[in-house]
Biopython code that builds the backbone (N, CA, C, O; Angstrom):
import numpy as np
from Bio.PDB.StructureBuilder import StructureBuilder

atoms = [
    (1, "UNK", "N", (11.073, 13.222, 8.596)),
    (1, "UNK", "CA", (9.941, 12.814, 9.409)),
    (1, "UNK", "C", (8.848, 12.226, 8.509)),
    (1, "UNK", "O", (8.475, 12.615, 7.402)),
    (2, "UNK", "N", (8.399, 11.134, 9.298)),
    (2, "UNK", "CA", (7.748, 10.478, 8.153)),
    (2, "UNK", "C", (5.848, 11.539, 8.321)),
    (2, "UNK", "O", (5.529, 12.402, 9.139)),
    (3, "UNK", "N", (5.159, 11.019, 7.340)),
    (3, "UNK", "CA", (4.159, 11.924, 7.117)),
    (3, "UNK", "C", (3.118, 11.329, 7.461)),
    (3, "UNK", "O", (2.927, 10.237, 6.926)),
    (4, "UNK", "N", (2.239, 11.764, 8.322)),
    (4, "UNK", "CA", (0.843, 11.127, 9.030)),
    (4, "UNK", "C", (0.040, 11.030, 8.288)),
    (4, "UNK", "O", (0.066, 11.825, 7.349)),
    (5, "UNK", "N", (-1.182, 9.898, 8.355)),
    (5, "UNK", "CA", (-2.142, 10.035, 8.240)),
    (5, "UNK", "C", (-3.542, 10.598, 8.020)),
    (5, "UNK", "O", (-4.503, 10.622, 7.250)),
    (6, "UNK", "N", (-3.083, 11.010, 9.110)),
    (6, "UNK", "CA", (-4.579, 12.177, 9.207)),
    (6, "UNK", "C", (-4.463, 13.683, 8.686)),
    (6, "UNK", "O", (-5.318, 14.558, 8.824)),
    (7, "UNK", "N", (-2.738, 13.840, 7.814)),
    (7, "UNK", "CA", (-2.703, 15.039, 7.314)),
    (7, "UNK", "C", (-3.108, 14.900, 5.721)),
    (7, "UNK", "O", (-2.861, 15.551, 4.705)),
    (8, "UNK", "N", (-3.838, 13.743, 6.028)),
    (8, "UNK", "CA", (-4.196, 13.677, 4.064)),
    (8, "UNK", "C", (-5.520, 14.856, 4.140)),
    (8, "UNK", "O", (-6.309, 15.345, 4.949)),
    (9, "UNK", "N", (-5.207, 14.903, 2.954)),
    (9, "UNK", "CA", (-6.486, 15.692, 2.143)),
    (9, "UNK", "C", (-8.220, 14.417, 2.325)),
    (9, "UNK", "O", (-9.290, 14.655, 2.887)),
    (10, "UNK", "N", (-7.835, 13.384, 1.708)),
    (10, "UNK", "CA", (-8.900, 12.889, 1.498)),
    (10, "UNK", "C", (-9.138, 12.211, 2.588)),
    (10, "UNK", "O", (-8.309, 11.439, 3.070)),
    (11, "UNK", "N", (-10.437, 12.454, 3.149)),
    (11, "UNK", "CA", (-10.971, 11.858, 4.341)),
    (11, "UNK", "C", (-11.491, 10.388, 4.333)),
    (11, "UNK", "O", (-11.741, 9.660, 5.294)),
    (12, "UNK", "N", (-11.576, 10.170, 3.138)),
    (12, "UNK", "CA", (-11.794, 8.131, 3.270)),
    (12, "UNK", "C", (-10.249, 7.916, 3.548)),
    (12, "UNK", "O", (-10.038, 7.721, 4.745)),
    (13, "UNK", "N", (-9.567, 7.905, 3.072)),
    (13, "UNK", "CA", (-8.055, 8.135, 3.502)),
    (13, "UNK", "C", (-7.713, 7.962, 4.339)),
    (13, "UNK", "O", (-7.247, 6.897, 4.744)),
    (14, "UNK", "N", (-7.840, 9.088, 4.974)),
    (14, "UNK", "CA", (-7.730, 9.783, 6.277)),
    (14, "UNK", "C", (-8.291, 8.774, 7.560)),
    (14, "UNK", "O", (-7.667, 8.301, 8.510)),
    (15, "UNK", "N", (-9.092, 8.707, 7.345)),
    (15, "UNK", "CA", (-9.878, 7.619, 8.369)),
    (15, "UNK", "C", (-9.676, 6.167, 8.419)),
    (15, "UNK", "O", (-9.979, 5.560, 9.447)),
    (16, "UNK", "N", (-9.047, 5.370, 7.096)),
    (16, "UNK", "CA", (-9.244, 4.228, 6.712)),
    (16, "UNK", "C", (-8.036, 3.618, 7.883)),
    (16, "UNK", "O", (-7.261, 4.351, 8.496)),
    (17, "UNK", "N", (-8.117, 1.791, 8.034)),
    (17, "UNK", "CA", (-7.085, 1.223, 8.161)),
    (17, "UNK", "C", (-6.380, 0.245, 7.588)),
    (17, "UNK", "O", (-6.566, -0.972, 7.563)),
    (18, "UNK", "N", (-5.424, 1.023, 7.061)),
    (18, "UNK", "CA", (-4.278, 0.069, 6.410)),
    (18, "UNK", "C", (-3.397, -1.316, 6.862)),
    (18, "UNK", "O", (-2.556, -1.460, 7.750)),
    (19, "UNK", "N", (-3.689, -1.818, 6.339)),
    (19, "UNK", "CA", (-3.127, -3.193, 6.678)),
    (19, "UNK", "C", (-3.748, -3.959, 7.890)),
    (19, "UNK", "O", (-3.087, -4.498, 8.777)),
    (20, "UNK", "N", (-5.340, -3.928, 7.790)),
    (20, "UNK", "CA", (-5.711, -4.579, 9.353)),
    (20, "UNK", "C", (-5.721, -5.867, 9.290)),
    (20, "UNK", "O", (-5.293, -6.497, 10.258)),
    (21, "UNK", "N", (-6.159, -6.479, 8.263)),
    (21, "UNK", "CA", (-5.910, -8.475, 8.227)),
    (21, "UNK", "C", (-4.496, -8.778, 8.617)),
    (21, "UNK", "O", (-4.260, -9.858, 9.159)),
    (22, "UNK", "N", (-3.314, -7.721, 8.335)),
    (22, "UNK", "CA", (-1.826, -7.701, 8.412)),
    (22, "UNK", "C", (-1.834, -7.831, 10.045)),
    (22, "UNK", "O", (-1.550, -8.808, 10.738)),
    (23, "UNK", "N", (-2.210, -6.660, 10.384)),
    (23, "UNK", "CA", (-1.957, -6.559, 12.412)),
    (23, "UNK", "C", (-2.608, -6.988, 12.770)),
    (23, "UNK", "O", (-2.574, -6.592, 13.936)),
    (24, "UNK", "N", (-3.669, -7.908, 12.659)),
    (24, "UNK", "CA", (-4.516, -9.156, 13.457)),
    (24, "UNK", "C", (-3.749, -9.918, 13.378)),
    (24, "UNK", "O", (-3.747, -10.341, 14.534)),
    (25, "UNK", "N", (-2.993, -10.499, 12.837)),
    (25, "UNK", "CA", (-2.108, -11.772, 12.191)),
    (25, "UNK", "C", (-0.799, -11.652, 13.318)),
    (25, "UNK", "O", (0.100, -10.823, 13.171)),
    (26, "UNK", "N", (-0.841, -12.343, 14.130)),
    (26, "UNK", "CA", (0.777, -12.638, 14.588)),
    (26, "UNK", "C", (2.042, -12.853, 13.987)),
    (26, "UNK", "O", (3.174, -12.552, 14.364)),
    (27, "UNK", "N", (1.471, -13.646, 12.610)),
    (27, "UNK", "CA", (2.636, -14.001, 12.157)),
    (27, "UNK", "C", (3.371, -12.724, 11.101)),
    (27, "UNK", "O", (4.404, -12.783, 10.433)),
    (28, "UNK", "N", (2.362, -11.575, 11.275)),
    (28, "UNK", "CA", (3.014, -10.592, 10.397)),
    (28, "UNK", "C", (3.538, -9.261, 11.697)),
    (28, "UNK", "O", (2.749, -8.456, 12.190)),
    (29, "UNK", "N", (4.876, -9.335, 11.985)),
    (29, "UNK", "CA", (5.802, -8.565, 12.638)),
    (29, "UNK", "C", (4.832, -7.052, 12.570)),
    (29, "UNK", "O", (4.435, -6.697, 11.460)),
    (30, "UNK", "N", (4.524, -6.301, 13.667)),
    (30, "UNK", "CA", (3.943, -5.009, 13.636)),
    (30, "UNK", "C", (5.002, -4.125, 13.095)),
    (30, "UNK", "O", (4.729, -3.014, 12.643)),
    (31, "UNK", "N", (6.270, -4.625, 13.136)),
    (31, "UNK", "CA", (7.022, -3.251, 12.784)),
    (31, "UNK", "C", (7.242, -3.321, 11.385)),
    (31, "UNK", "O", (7.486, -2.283, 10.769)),
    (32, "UNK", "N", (7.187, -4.407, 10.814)),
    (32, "UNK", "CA", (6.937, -4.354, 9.641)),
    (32, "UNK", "C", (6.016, -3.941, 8.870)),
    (32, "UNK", "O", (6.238, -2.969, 8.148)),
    (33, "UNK", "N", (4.621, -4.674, 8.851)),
    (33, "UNK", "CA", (3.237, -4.019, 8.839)),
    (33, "UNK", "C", (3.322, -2.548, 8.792)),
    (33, "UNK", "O", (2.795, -1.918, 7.875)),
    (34, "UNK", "N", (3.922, -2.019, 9.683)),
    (34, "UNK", "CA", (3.906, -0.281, 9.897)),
    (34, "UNK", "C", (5.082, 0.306, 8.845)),
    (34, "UNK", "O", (5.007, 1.525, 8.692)),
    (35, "UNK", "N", (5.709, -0.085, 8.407)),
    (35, "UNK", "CA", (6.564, -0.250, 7.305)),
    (35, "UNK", "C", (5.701, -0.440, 5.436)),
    (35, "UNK", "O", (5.884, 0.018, 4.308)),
    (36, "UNK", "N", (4.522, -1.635, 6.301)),
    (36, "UNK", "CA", (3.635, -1.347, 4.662)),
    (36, "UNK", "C", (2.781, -0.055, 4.869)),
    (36, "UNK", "O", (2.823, 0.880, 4.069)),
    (37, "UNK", "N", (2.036, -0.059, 5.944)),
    (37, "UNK", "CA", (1.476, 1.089, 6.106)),
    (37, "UNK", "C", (2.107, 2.677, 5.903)),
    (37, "UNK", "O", (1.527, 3.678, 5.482)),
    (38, "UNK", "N", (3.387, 2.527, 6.324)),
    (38, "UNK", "CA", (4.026, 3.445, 5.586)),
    (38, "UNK", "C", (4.041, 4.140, 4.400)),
    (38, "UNK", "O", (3.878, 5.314, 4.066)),
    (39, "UNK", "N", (4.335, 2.868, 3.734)),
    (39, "UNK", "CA", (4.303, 3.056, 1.941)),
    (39, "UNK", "C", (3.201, 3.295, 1.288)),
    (39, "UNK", "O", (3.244, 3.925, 0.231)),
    (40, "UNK", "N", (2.252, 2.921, 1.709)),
    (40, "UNK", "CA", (0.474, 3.273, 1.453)),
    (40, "UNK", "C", (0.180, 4.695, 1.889)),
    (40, "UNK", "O", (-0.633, 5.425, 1.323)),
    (41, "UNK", "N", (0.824, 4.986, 2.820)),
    (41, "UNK", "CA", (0.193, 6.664, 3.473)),
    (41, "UNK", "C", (0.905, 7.208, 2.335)),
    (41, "UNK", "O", (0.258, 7.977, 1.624)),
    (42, "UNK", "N", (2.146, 6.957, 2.009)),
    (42, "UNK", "CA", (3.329, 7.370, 1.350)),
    (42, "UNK", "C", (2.754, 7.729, -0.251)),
    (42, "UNK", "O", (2.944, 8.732, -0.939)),
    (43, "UNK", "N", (2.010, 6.533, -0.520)),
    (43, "UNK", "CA", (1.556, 6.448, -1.974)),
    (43, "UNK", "C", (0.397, 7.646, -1.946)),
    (43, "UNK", "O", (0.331, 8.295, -2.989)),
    (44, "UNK", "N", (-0.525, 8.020, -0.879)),
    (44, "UNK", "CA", (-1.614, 8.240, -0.935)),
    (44, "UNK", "C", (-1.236, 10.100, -1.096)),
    (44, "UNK", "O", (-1.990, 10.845, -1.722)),
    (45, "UNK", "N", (0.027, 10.583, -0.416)),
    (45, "UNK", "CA", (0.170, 11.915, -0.173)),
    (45, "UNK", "C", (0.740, 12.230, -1.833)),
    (45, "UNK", "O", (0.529, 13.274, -2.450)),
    (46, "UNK", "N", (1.630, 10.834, -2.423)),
    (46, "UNK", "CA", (2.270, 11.184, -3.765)),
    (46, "UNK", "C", (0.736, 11.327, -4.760)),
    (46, "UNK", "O", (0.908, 12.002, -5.775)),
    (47, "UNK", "N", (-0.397, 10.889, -4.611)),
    (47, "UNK", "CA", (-1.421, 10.788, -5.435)),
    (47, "UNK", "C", (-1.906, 11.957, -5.563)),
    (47, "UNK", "O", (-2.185, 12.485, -6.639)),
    (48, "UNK", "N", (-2.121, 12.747, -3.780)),
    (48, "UNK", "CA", (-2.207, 13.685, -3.568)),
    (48, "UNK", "C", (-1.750, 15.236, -4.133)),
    (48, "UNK", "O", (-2.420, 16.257, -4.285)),
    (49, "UNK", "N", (-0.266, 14.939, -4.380)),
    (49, "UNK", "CA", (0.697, 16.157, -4.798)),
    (49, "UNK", "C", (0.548, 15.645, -6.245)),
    (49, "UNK", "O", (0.738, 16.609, -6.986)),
    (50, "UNK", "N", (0.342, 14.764, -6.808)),
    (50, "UNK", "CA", (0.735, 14.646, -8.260)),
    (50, "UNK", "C", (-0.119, 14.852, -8.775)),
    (50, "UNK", "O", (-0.136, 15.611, -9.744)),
    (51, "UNK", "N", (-1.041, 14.308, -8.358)),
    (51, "UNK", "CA", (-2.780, 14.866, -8.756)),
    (51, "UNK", "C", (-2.645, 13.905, -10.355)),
    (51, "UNK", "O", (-2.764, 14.394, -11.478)),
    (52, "UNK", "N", (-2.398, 12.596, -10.058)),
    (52, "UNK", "CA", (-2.773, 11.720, -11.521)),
    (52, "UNK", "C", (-4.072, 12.003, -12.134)),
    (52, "UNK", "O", (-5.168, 12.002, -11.572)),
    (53, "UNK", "N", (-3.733, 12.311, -13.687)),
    (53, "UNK", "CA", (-4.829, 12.491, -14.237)),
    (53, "UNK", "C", (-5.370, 11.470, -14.792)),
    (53, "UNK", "O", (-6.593, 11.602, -14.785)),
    (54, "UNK", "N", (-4.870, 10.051, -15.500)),
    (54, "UNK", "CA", (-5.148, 9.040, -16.399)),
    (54, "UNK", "C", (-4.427, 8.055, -15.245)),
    (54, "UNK", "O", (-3.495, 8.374, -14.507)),
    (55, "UNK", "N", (-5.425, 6.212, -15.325)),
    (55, "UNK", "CA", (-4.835, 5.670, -14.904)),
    (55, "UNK", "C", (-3.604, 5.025, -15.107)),
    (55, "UNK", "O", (-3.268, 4.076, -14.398)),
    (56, "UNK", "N", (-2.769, 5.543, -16.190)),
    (56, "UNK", "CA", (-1.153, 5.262, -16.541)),
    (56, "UNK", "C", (-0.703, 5.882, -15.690)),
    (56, "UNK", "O", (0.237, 5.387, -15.068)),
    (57, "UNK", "N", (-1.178, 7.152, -15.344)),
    (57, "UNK", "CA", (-0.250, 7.654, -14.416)),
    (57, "UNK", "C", (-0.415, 7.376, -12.701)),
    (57, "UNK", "O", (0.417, 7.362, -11.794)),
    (58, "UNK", "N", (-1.133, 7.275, -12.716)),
    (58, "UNK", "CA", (-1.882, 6.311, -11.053)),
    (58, "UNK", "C", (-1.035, 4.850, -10.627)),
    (58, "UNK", "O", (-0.557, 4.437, -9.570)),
    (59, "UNK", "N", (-1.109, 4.354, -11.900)),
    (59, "UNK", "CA", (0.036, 2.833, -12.153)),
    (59, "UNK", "C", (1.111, 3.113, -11.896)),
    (59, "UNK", "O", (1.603, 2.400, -11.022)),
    (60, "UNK", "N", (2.030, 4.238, -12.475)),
    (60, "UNK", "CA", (3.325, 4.706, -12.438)),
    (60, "UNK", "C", (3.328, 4.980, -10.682)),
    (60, "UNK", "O", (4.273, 4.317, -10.254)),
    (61, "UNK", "N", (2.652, 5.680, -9.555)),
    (61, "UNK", "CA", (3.115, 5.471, -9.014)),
    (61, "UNK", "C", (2.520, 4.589, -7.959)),
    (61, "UNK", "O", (2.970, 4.739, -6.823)),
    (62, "UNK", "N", (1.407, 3.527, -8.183)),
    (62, "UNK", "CA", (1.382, 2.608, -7.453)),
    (62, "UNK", "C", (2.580, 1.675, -7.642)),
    (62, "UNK", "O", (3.161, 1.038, -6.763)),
    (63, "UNK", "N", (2.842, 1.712, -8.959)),
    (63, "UNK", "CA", (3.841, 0.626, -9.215)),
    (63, "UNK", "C", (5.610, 1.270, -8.564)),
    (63, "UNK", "O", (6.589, 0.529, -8.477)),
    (64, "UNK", "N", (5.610, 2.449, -8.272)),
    (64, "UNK", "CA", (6.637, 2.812, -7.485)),
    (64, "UNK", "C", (6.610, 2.374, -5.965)),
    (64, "UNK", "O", (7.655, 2.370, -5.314)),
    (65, "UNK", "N", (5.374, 1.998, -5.400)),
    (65, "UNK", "CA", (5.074, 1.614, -3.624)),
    (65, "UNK", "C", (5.191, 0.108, -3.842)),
    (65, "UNK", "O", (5.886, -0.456, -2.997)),
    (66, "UNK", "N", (4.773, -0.505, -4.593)),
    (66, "UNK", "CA", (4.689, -1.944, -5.040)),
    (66, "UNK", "C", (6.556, -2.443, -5.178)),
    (66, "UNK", "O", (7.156, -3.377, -4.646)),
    (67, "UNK", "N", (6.818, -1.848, -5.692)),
    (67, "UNK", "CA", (8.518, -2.100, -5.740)),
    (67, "UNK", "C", (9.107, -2.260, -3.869)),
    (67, "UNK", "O", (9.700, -3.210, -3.358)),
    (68, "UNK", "N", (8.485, -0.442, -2.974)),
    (68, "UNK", "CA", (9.012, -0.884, -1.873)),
    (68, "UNK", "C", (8.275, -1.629, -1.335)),
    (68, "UNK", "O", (8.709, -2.032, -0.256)),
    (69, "UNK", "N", (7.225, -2.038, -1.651)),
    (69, "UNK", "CA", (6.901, -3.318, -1.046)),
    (69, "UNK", "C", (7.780, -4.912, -1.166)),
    (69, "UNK", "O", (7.852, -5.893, -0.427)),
    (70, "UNK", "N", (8.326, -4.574, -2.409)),
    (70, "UNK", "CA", (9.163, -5.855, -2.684)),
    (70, "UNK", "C", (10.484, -5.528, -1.900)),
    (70, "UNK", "O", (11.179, -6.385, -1.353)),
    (71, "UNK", "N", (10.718, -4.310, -1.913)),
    (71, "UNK", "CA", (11.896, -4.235, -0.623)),
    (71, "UNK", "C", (11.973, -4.684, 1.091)),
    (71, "UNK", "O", (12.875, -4.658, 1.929)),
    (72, "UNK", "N", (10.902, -4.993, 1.103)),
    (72, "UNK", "CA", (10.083, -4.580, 2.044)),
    (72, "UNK", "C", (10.086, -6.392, 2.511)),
    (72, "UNK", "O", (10.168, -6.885, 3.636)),
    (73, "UNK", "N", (9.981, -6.972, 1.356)),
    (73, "UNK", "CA", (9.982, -8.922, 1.462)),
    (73, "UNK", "C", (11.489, -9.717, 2.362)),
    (73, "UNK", "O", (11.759, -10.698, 3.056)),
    (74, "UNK", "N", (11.908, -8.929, 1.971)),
    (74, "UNK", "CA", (13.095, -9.542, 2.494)),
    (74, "UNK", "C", (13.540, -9.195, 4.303)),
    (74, "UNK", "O", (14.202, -9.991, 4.969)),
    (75, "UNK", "N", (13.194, -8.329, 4.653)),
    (75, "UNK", "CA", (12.802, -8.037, 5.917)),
    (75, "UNK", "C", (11.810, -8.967, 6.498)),
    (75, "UNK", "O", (11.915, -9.150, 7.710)),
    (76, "UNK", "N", (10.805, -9.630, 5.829)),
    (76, "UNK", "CA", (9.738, -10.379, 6.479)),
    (76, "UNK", "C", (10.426, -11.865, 6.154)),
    (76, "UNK", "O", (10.002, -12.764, 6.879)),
    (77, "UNK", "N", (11.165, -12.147, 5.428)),
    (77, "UNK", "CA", (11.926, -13.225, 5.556)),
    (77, "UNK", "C", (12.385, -13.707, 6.710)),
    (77, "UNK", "O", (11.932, -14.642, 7.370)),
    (78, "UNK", "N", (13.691, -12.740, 7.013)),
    (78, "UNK", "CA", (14.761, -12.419, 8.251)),
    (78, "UNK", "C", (13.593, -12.400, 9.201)),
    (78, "UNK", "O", (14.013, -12.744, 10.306)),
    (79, "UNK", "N", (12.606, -12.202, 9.226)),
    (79, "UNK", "CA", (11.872, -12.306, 10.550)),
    (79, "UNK", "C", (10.692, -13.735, 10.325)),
    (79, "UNK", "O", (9.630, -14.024, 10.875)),
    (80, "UNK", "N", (11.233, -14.163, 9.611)),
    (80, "UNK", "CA", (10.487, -15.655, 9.860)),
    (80, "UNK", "C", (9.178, -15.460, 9.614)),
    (80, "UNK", "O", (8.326, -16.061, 10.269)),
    (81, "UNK", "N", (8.797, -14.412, 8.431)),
    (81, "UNK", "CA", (7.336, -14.283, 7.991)),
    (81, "UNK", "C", (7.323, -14.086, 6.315)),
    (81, "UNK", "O", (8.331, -13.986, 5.616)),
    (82, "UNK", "N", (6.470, -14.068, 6.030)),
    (82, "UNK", "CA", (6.574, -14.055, 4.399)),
    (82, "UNK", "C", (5.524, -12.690, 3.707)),
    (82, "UNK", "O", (5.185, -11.793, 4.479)),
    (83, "UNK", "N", (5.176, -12.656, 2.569)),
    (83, "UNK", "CA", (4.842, -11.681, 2.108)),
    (83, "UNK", "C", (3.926, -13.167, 1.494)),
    (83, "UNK", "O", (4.390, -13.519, 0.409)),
    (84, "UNK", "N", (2.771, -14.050, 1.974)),
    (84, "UNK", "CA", (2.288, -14.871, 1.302)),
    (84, "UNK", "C", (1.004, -14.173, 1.198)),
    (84, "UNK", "O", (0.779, -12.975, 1.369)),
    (85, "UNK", "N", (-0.165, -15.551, 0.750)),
    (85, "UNK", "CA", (-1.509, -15.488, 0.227)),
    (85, "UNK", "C", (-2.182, -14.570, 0.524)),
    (85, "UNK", "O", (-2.917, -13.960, -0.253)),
    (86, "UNK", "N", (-1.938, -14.213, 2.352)),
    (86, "UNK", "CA", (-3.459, -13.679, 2.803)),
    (86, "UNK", "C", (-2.910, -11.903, 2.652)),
    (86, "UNK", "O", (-3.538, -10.848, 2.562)),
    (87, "UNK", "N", (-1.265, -12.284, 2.684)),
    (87, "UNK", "CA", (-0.853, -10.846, 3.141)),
    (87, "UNK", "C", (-1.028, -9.771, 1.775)),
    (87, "UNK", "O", (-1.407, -8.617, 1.572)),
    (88, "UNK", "N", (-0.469, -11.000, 0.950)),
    (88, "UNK", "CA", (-0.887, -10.049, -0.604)),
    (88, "UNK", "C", (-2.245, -9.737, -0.989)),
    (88, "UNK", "O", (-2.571, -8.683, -1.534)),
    (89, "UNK", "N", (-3.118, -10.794, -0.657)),
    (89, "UNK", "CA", (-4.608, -10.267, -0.694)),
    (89, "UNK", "C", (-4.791, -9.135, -0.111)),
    (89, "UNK", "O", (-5.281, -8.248, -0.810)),
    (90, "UNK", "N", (-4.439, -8.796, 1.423)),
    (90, "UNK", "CA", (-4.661, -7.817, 2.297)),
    (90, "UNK", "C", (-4.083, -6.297, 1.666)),
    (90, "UNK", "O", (-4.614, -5.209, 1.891)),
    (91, "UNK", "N", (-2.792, -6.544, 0.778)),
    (91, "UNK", "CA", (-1.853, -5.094, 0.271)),
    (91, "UNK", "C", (-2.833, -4.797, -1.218)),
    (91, "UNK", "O", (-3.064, -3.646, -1.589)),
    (92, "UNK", "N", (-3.333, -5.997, -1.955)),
    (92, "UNK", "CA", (-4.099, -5.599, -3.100)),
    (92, "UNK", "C", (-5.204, -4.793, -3.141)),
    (92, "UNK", "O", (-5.536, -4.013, -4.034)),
    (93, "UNK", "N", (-5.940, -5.129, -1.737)),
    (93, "UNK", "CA", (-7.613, -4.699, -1.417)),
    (93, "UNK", "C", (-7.003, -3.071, -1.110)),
    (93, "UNK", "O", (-7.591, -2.198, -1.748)),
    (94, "UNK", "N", (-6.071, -2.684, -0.348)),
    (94, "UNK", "CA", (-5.928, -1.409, 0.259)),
    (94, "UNK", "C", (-5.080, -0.508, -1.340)),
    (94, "UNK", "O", (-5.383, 0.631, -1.698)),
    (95, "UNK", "N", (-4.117, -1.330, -1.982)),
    (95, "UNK", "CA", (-3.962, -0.938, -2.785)),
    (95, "UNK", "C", (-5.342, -0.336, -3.989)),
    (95, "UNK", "O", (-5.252, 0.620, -4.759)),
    (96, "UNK", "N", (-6.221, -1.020, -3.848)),
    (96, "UNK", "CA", (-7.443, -1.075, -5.186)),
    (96, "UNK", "C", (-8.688, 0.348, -3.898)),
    (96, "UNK", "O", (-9.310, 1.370, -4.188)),
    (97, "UNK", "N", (-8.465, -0.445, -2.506)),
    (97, "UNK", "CA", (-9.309, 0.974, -1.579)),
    (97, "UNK", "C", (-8.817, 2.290, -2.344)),
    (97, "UNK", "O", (-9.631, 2.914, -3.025)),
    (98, "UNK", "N", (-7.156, 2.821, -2.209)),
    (98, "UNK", "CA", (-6.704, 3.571, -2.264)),
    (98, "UNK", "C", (-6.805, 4.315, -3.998)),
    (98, "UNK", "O", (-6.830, 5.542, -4.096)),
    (99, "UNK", "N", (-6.835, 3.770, -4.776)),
    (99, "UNK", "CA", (-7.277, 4.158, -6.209)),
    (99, "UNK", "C", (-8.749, 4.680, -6.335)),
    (99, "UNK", "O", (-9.161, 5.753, -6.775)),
    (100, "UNK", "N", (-9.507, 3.464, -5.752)),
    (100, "UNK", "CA", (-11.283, 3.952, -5.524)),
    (100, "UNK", "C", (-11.609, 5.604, -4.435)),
    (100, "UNK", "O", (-12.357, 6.580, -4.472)),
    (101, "UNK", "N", (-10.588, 5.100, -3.638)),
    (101, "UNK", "CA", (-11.117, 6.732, -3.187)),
    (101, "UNK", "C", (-10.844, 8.169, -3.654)),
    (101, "UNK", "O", (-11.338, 9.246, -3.322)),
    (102, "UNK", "N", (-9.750, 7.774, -4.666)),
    (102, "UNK", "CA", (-8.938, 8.908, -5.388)),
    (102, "UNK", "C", (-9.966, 9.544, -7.184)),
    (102, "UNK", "O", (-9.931, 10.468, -7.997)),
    (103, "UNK", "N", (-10.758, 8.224, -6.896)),
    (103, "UNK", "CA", (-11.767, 8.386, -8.403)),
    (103, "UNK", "C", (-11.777, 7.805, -9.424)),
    (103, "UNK", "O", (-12.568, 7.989, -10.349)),
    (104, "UNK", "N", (-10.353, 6.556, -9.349)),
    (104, "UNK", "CA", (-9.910, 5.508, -10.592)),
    (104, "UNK", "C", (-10.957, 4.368, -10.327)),
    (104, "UNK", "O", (-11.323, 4.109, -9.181)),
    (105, "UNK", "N", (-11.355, 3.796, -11.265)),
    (105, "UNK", "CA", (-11.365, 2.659, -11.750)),
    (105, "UNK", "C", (-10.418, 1.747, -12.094)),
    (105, "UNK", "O", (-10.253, 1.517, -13.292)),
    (106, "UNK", "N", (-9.466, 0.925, -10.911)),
    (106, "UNK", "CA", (-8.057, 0.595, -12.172)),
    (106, "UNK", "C", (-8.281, -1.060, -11.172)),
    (106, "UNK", "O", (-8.948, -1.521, -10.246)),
    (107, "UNK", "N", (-7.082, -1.487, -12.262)),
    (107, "UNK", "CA", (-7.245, -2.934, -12.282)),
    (107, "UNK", "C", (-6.140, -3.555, -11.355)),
    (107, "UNK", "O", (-4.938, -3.363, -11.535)),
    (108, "UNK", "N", (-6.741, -4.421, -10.208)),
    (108, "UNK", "CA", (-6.374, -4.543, -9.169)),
    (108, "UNK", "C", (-4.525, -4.854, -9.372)),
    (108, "UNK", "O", (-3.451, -4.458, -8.917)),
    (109, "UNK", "N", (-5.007, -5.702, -10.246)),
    (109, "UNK", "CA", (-3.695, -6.579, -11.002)),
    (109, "UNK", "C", (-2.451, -5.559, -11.407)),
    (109, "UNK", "O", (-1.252, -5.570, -11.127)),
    (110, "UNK", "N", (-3.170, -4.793, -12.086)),
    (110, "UNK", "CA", (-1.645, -3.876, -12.594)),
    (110, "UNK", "C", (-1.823, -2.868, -12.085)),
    (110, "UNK", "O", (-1.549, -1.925, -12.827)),
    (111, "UNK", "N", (-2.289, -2.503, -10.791)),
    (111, "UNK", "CA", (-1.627, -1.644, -9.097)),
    (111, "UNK", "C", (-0.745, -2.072, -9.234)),
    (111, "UNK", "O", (0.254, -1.357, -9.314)),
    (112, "UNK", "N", (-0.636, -3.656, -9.348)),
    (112, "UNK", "CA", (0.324, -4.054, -8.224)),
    (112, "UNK", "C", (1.757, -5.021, -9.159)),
    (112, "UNK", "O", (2.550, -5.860, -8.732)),
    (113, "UNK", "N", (1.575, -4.406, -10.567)),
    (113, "UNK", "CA", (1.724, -5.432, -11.717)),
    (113, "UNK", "C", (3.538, -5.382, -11.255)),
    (113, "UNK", "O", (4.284, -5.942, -12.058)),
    (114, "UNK", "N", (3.975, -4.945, -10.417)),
    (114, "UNK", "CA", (5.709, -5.060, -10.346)),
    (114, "UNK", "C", (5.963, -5.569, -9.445)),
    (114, "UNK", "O", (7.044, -5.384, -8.886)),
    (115, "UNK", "N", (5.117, -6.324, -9.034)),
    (115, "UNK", "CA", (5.334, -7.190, -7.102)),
    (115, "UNK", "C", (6.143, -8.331, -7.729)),
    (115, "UNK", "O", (6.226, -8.784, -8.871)),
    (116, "UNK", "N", (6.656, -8.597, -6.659)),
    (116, "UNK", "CA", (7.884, -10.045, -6.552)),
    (116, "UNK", "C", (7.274, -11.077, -5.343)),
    (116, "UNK", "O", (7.855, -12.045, -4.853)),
    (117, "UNK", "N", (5.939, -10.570, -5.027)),
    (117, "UNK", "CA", (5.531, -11.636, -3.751)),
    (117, "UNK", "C", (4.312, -11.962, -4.132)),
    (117, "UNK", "O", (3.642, -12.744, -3.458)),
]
sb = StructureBuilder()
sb.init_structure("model")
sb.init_model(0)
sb.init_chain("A")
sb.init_seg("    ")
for serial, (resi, resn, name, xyz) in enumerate(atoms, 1):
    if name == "N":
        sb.init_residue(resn, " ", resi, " ")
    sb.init_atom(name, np.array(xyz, "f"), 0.0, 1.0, " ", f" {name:<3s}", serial, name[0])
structure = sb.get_structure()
């Protein structure tokens, strides 16, 4: 069962919405979208339990959600959408939200330094 939202610990978290430039957008499939949103709640509970102390280790596992995000491309293909400009802007900002609310300072770029889109 996948793991909610609102059972995070951290209440910016908790409250925030993931991927909203994504689900305004027609051209980005909701079931997909909920698929990135997935991986973001996903990242946020692993931040949670792992309790990163240094941002090497914050990288290690953004850069583990960033991978299924690249899994994640090829599905938006097959559906006649892409993983382009606005959408990667949209996964970077929530990616860089999600570090800032945890207490990092880290660099937007190498969140996300293993993307293929």
């Amino acid at each position: 069962m996948a793991k909610k939202q609102d059972n995070l610990e951290n209440e910016a978290v908790r409250k925030y919405t993931f991927l909203q430039d994504m689900y305004q957008d027609e051209y980005f499939p909701n079931k997909l979208v909920d698929k990135g949103k997935t991986i973001l709640v996903g990242l946020c509970f692993e931040i949670e339990r792992q309790q990163p102390q240094s941002l090497d280790d914050l990288y290690e596992l953004t850069h583990a959600a960033t991978d299924k995000f690249n899994e994640l491309q090829e599905a938006f293909d097959e559906a006649d959408s892409e993983i382009e400009t606005g959408a990667r802007e949209c996964i970077a900002e929530d990616f860089e939200f999600v570090a800032k609310a945890y207490g990092f300072e880290a660099d937007v770029e190498e969140l996300i330094a293993t993307r293929e889109w």
